[in-house]
Structures are given as structure tokens and as C-alpha cells.
Phi, psi and omega in degrees: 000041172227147193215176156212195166249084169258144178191127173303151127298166185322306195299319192238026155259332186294009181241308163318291174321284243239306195271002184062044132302113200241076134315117193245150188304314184289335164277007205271134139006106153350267202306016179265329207252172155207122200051040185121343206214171187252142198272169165274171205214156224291169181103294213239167168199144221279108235277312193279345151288336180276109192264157162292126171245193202298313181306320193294288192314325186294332181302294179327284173325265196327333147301318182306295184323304175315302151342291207291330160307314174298328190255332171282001174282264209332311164239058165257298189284307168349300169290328177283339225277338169316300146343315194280318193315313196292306151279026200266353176096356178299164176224353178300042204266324190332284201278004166276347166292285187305341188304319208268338193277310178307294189284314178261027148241040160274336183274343178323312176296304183352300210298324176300299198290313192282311155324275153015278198273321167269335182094154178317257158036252162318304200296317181311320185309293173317318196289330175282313158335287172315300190275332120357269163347288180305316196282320168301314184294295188295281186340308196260348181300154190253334167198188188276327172319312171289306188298329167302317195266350155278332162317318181289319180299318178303304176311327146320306156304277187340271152003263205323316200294302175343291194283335172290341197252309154359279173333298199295312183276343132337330203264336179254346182249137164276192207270335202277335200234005144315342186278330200286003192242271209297359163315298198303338185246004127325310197274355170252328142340296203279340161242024141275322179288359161285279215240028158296282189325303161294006190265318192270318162288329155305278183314308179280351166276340176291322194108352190257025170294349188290342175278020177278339191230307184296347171284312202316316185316325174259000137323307176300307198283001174276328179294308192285299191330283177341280167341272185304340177279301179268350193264117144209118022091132198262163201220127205259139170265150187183189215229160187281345192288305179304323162329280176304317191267028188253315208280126209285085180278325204280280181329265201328355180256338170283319164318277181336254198318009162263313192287325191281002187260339228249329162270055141267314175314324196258346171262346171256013194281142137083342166220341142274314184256181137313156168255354156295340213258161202274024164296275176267012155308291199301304153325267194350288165295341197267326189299302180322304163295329200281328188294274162022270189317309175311313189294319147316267196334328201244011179257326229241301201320112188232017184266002159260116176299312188242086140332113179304321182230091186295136182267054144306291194317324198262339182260001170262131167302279160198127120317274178339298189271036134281307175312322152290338183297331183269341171319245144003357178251319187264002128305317159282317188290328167268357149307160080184303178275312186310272257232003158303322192276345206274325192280334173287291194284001191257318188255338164259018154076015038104135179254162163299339192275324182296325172302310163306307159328314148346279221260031137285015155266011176282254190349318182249013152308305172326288225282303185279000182260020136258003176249328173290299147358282187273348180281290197280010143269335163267007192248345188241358167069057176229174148191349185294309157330325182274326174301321199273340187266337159314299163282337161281339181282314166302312180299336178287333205272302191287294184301350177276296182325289201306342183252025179287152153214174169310312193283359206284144165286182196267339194273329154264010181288295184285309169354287196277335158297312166323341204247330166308303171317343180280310203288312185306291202287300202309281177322326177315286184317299194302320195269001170249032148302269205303331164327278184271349180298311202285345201267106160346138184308322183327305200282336173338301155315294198262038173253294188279031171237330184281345200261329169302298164340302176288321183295312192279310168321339188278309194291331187288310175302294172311326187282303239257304180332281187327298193303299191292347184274327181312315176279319181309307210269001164280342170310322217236323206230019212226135172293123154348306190283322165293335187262356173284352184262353145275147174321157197268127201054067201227184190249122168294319163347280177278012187268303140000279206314296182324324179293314218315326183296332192266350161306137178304132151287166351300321179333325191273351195271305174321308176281346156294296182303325177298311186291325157239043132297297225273349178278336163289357189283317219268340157277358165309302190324305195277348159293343173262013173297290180356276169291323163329327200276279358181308174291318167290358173276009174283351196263359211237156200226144208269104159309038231315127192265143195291150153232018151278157180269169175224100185316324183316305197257018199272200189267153211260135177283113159333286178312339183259311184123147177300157162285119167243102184202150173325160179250000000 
């Protein structure tokens, strides 16, 4: 949840620009810098001179409402969707889970082009309309056609807003005092995966699930309020036709139909289908080329006006190991909120609501060691220190997590989430430093879009990782006779968890241990998740980071009147 601002000087974007010259910030001439930094330059305007009014917090607020739906979708509704299935009469819950995790990172590449070529603004608006919309299609739905098909729509809105509101605040924070800002929206992801579950088993246990989607509404409408009054903005002019033909139409239908190829492979592995079997071999690989392809296509191409993914972004190292950094990071970091609770209720007999209560120690962990993150990246002009120290702490995190059992006490249960929870939140932050330090302002948007992208697409791979280790080794360590006694081809997982306080001893002893071992198979996995994150910090190169602004997209003083010129 972090972005930035960044901009080369004139002399070296024009070389970016005219020569295909992919000059990183770090190859820039000496006598370009001063004391460490780059001066700002036409274009820009210098952050420290620049005060916060009333408008920048009404944007800010209104971003978090955007946030705060999105992120309370993610465990909130999870937890009701046994409840929603049942009562909508359905046998579907795979896509009633899956519609909305599909539709917003198929929309995700979009978002960088579409900001771009329309301005900030608008694109935001719609996404809030749409996901409005879509939460009004579930609240009222009647069957599962509908609720599904409100899903797809929300997850569209959602998707965009997450990655439009990035953007927005980048447009507004310079890069060094950005981590002290994206805490705040560190810490409501992190206590919505807290207080998402009970929230979500309160409402499906009353029979109220529907108010699970109809609250999204006055949210939406305080965020469009918010939005349309204070974001004003530069609005690129052109004729709509000239818009629309700017936009990487070729990339983006490939990207979409490889990633919607490759989830649907990760939404049926392993619960509808086998992961050997060719339901989800074949997505799975043809989305894997088609990704390939894309990348090439957007390395090479060079007859695209609005690149979705300019390739500056993919040739600076790093960039790059931000981007892996985030990879791996949205693998762990959702193994770790998916599959935590599981271990609370399955092996500590744990209610959704105790369960939540739980995992504040993640949750209230996160938000300062990520204002630690950014506070000591603007005071000491650094992020590599932090990466590297970011990731031993999380690989050291996983490994204490691993050695939780059924009998474990609650003081090392939080104990060791507090010390995971350090490591976690530095990394929330730390990798879109090396992300955004090297990069022209130009590239910002379809930067910060791909890295939501990458984050969220990241997070699809941890839930699946997690859901398939779970299931092999409850296959394996769960008594023979108990798993023969349950339905055929059903995710043991949720099948379970509800019996267990009601099961005989020993079976019930048995089956705690079986939950919490096999939760431990899966932090074994992220510790070498882990080090991979870890490994990428061989790549990333200490930036100097700007603490100029980019006048083009911040917010307009009213009163002088907008800039009117082309984008």
C-alpha cells in the first residue's frame, strides 16, 4: 500500500524519452545530484515547502473509505460465504468465493493506462460506482447467479479502487515520508484481517448476512462524496476517440486472459479438481505463457503509445527486486492471515469471534513497524537496511510460528506473532522504496499498478499454496476412519473445523494435532518463501529518494484555475 513519487531530471528523461535510454537514478551524472538527491526541477515542486490543507486529509480520509470495504470483503464475507451458500440454496461455493479474488486482479493491469489517458478522478469514481453496484447485486440477491454476478461486479470496483487510491496518494506524499501515511492504511488491512472474521460469523450467525454488503454503501457514498468535492486535479484533454487509441489494448487482453487462465487454475486446484489433472494443468500453463508473452510483448513492442508496463520498470534492477520483494511478500503475508485462524480454531477450539481476538497480534504489529519502516527511511535516506532486516526478522517469525502445537500457550501464541508481525509490517512498506526510487515521474501510475497487481496476484498464490499443504497433510495425518466418514471430495479444511469441540476423545485430541502440525508444514513452506524475499535484496541499490512533488498530478490550487494543456 505504498507508492511514490518520483521524476528524473529534464536532461535524463529526455534521454529516457528520445533514446531509449533506461538511466536509473543511480547512473545519473554526480553534478545532477545535491547532497544525495536530485533538485527538483520544471514539472515539480519541492514537498517541503509544500503545506497540507484541509483538501489533501479530505482526499486521504476518503481514500481509507475506499480501503476499508476492500479490505473487510477479504475476511469478513469469507467467513459468512458457508451461510450465504446455504442460504441462497447453492452448490457453487468455489465461485462464490472466487468471483471477486478473479475480477479484481483481472482488472488491475488496466488501471496504470486508464488513469493516464483519463485522470485520476473519474477512474476512481467508476470504480467506486461499480463496487457500490456490485455490493447492492449481493445484499439483494436471490440466488446464487445473482450474488455471483455481483461479486464479479464488486470485485471489479474493489480491484481498481485499491490500485486508483495508491496512485492518488503518491500523487500526493513524496516518496521519503510516505511509509508514515501508508501505516494508516497498513493498520486498516490489518485490523480488518482481525476483526473481519467475527464480524463476518456475527452477521452470518444472526441470519444478517446481507448487511455484510448493504453497509458497503455509505461508505461508498461518503468516499464519492469526499472524492468529487476535494480531488481536483489535472484532467488530461483530448478528444475521446485520441484516449481510447493511447491506451495498450493488445497487452491488456492478454494479461487479463492469462491471469483470469491462471486463477481459475488456483481456484480449482486441489478442491474441485486434482492439481495433476488437466482442468488445472492446462489454464494454469496456457495463463504461464500468456503472462511470458505479455512481458516480452511490453519489453520489445515498441509501437505502444501508453505502455501498460513501460519497460523501464522491468530493466532497472531495482525496481525489479521490489517487485519480487512484493511477490513473496503477498505469499506470506496471506498464508500467515488465511491460515493462522485455522490453527486457532481447529487446534485451539477457538470461536470466530476468540479467534479474531487472536490474531491481534499480527494486526496491532503490522501498523508501527511500518511508520518505523517510513519514519527511518525519511530520516536516514536509506530502505535497503530495512529490507534486509524486514526479512530475517519474518524468516526468524515463521520459524518460532512453526513450533506453535495444540497444547501451546497463548503467551507464546502472541509472543511469536508480535515478533513475526515486526518483520511483516517493514516489508508491507519497505519494498515499494526500491519500487519507485529509480523511476520517472511518467512511469508512476503504471508502476503503482503493476505493484498492486503483483501484491494481489501474490496473495492468490498464498491462499492456494497454503489451502493445498493443508489438505495433503491432513490426508496423511488425520485417522483413516475419520476422513472416510466425511463427504467425498469435499476441502477438509472447512469441513472439520465446525466439528471438532464436538468430537470424542481421543479423535478430538488427534485431530488438533493433526491441525496443528500440518499448520506448521505451511510455515515451514514461508520460511523458504521467506528467503527468497530475502535473496532479492541482492539485487536492489541504495537510490537517492526525491522530496520533490510532481506538480502535473497533485491537487490544484482552485482559486489560480487549472492547467490547461494536454497530457
Amino acid at each position: 500500500m505504498v507508492s511514490s513519487l518520483v521524476q528524473i531530471p529534464k536532461s535524463a528523461a529526455s534521454l529516457v524519452a528520445d533514446s531509449g535510454s533506461q538511466l536509473a537514478l543511480e547512473e545519473l551524472p554526480a553534478d545532477q545530484t545535491s547532497r544525495g538527491r536530485l533538485s527538483p526541477t520544471e514539472g515539480e515542486r519541492d514537498a517541503v515547502a509544500f503545506k497540507r490543507g484541509f483538501a489533501f486529509w479530505m482526499v486521504f480520509a476518503g481514500n481509507l473509505m475506499v480501503d476499508l470495504p476492500s479490505a473487510l470483503d477479504l475476511t469478513a464475507v469469507s467467513t459468512a460465504l458457508p451461510t450465504i451458500t446455504s442460504h441462497l440454496h447453492g452448490s457453487d461455493f468455489i465461485w462464490a468465493g472466487s468471483a471477486y479474488a478473479i475480477a479484481s486482479t483481472a482488472i488491475l493491469p488496466t488501471v496504470g493506462g486508464l488513469v493516464s489517458v483519463f485522470g485520476r478522478k473519474p477512474i476512481i469514481l467508476g470504480f467506486i460506482l461499480l463496487f457500490a453496484l456490485g455490493s447492492a447485486l449481493c445484499g439483494a440477491a436471490q440466488n446464487m447467479a445473482m450474488f455471483i454476478a455481483g461479486r464479479l461486479v464488486q470485485g471489479l470496483g474493489g480491484g481498481g479502487c485499491i490500485a486508483v487510491t495508491e496512485i492518488i496518494y503518491a500523487d500526493l506524499i513524496p516518496l521519503p515520508e510516505r511509509g508514515k501515511f501508508y501505516a494508516i492504511t497498513a493498520s486498516v488491512w490489518a485490523l480488518a484481517s482481525a476483526v473481519g472474521p467475527p464480524i463476518g460469523g456475527a452477521f452470518s450467525g444472526s441470519g444478517a448476512w446481507r448487511w455484510l454488503f448493504f453497509l458497503n454503501l455509505p461508505l461508498c457514498g461518503i468516499a464519492f462524496v469526499l472524492v468529487s468535492v476535494f480531488l481536483h486535479g489535472h484532467s488530461p484533454r483530448d478528444t475521446l476517440r485520441n484516449k481510447i487509441a493511447r491506451m495498450d489494448w493488445l497487452g491488456l487482453a492478454v494479461v487479463i486472459s492469462s491471469t483470469v487462465s491462471v486463477m481459475m487454475a488456483l481456484t480449482w486446484a486441489g478442491v474441485r479438481y486434482p492439481w495433476p489433472s488437466a482442468h488445472v494443468l492446462v489454464p494454469l500453463c496456457l495463463g504461464a505463457v500468456g503472462l511470458v508473452l505479455f512481458f516480452i510483448m511490453e519489453l520489445y513492442l515498441k509501437s505502444i503509445e501508453e505502455p501498460t508496463i513501460p519497460a523501464f520498470i522491468l530493466k532497472n534492477r531495482t525496481t525489479l527486486s521490489g517487485y519480487l520483494g512484493t511477490f513473496f511478500h503477498g505469499i506470506a503475508a496471506m498464508a500467515l492471515i488465511y491460515y493462522l485462524p485455522v490453527y486457532f480454531q481447529a487446534s485451539k477450539l477457538a470461536s470466530p469471534v476468540r479467534s479474531g481476538l487472536y490474531m491481534f497480534g499480527v494486526a496491532f504489529t503490522i501498523p508501527p513497524f511500518a511508520i518505523l519502516m517510513g519514519v527511518s527511511a525519511q530520516v536516514m535516506r536509506r530502505y535497503c537496511p530495512q529490507n534486509y532486516i524486514g526479512w530475517i526478522i519474518t524468516i526468524a517469525g515463521f520459524g518460532l510460528l512453526s513450533t506453535l502445537d495444540e497444547n501451546s500457550t497463548t503467551a507464546r501464541i502472541i509472543g511469536y506473532q508480535i515478533f513475526l508481525g515486526a518483520g511483516v509490517g517493514i516489508i508491507w512498506i519497505g519494498t515499494q522504496f526500491p519500487i519507485l526510487a529509480p523511476l520517472p515521474f511518467s512511469n508512476n501510475a503504471h508502476a503503482l499498478a503493476f505493484f498492486t497487481f503483483t501484491r494481489v496476484f501474490a496473495q492468490s498464490w498464498g491462499t492456494v499454496m497454503g489451502g493445498t499443504i493443508l489438505q495433503n497433510t491432513l490426508q496423511s495425518r488425520l485417522p483413516k476412519a475419520f476422513i472416510a466418514s466425511l463427504p467425498h471430495g469435499t476441502q477438509l479444511t472447512y469441513v472439520i473445523i465446525p466439528e471438532v469441540p464436538k468430537l470424542a476423545e481421543p479423535l478430538k485430541t488427534e485431530v488438533r494435532a493433526a491441525f496443528a502440525r500440518s499448520t506448521s508444514t505451511i510455515w515451514h513452506v514461508m520460511i523458504g518463501i521467506s528467503g527468497l524475499g530475502l535473496l532479492t535484496c541482492l539485487l536492489m541499490r541504495e537510490v537517492p529518494m526525491r522530496t520533490s512533488m510532481d506538480e502535473k498530478w497533485g491537487l490544484e490550487d482552485r482559486g489560480k484555475g487549472a492547467p490547461d494543456s494536454k497530457d
